[in-house]
N, C-alpha and C positions, 0 to 999 in steps of 0.2 A: 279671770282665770290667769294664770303665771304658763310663764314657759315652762317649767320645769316639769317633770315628767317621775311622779313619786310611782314606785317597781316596789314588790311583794316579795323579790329574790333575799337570800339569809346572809348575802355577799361573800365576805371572804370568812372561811369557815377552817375548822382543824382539819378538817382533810384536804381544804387545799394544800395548808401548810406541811403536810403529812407527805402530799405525792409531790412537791416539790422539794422537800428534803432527800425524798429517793431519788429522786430525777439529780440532783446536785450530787448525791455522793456515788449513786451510780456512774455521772461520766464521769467522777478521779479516779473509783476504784477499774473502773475498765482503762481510762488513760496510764495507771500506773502498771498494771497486768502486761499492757502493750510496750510500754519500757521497759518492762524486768524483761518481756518475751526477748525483744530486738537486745537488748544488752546480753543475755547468755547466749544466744544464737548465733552472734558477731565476736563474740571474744576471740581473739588473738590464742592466748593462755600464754603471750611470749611475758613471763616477769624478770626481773633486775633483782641482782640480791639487793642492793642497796641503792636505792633511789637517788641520794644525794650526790653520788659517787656518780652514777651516770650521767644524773644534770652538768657535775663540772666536768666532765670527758666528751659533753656534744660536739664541742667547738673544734675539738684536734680531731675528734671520729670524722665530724665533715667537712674537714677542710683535707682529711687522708682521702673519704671518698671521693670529694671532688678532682681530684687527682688522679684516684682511678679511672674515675670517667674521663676525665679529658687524656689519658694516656690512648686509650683505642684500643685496648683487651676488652676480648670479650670470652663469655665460658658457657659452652652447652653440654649440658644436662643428659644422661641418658640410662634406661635401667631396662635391661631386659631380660629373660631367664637367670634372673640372680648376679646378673654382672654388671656393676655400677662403673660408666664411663663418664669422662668427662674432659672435654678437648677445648684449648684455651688456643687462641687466633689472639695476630694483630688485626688491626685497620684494614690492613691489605691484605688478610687471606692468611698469611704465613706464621706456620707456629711459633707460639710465645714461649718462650725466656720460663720455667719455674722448676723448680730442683723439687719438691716436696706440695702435695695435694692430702687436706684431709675432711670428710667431710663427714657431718655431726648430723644425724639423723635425730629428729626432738618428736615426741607430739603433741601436739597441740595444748592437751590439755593431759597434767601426769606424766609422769620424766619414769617408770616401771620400763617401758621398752628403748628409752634411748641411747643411742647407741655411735660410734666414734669408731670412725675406719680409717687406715692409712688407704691413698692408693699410689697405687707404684706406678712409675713413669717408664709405659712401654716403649714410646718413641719420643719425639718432642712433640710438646704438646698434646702427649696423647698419655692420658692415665686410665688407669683402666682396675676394679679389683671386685673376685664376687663374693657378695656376701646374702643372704636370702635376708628379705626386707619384706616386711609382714601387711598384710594388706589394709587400707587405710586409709587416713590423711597423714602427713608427713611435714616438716618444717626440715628441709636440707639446706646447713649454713655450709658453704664451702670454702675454706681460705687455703687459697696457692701462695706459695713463699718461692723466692731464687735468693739464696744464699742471704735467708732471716729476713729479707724486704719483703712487705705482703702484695702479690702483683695483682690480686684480685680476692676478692672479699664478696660472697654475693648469696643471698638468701632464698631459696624458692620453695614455694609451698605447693606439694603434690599429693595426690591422692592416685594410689599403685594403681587405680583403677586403668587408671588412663595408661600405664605401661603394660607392656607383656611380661608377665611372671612365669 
């Protein structure tokens, strides 16, 4: 007698081949389904007209904000009953230096509502101007200028939920 051990089974057959091709295309097409999912869910929607244009203006962009940041301005955000505030500090507490505030309401995704405010400077450091702001998610770029120098440059993404309209 031999070791071997002769089986009556048909081995490997077209339907293995069959439910191991759906088992293979099943998990790309559910892998791929989950990347489209997370890619349009996560979108930004911030575009650049011209891509190439931005790549060579990284270098002075961040070597301007690095500047900002190490100056010690900072700027808080504020929108309540249609009144959009925004109050700019030094390091130490005490109002910062800017002649002109304006800030560019985007959405996210579709430039139809966006929209570009001046706001007027009530006190120092203190701007303030109302405008009804629709409810939402929001992308508010704000740039403060003192006489054409940009003293602060700062982007925040809101959703009006979180304010009092």
């Amino acid at each position: 007698m031999s070791d071997y051990q002769i089986t009556n089974g048909k081995g490997f057959t077209g339907r293995h081949m069959l439910f191991i091709m759906l088992v293979f295309f099943g998990i790309i097409i559910s892998v791929n389904m989950t990347m489209a999912w997370y890619a349009s869910s996560s979108w930004s929607g911030l575009v650049v007209e011209n891509t190439y244009v931005a790549s060579q203006e990284f270098n002075k962009k961040a070597q301007a904000m690095h500047a900002m940041a190490t100056s010690g301005v900072s700027g808080e955000f504020a929108l309540q009953d249609g009144l959009i505030v925004y109050t700019l500090r030094n390091r130490d507490g005490s109002p910062a230096t800017a002649d002109a505030v304006t800030a560019h309401f985007k959405r996210p995704v579709g430039d139809h509502e966006d929209f570009i405010i001046r706001l007027p400077k009530r006190r120092d450091g203190h701007f303030e101007a109302r405008h009804r702001v629709l409810s939402g998610d929001w992308i508010v770029e704000i740039i403060s200028k003192n006489e054409g120098t940009t003293v602060m440059h700062e982007a925040l993404r809101i959703n009006t939920a979180g304010f009092v309209q």
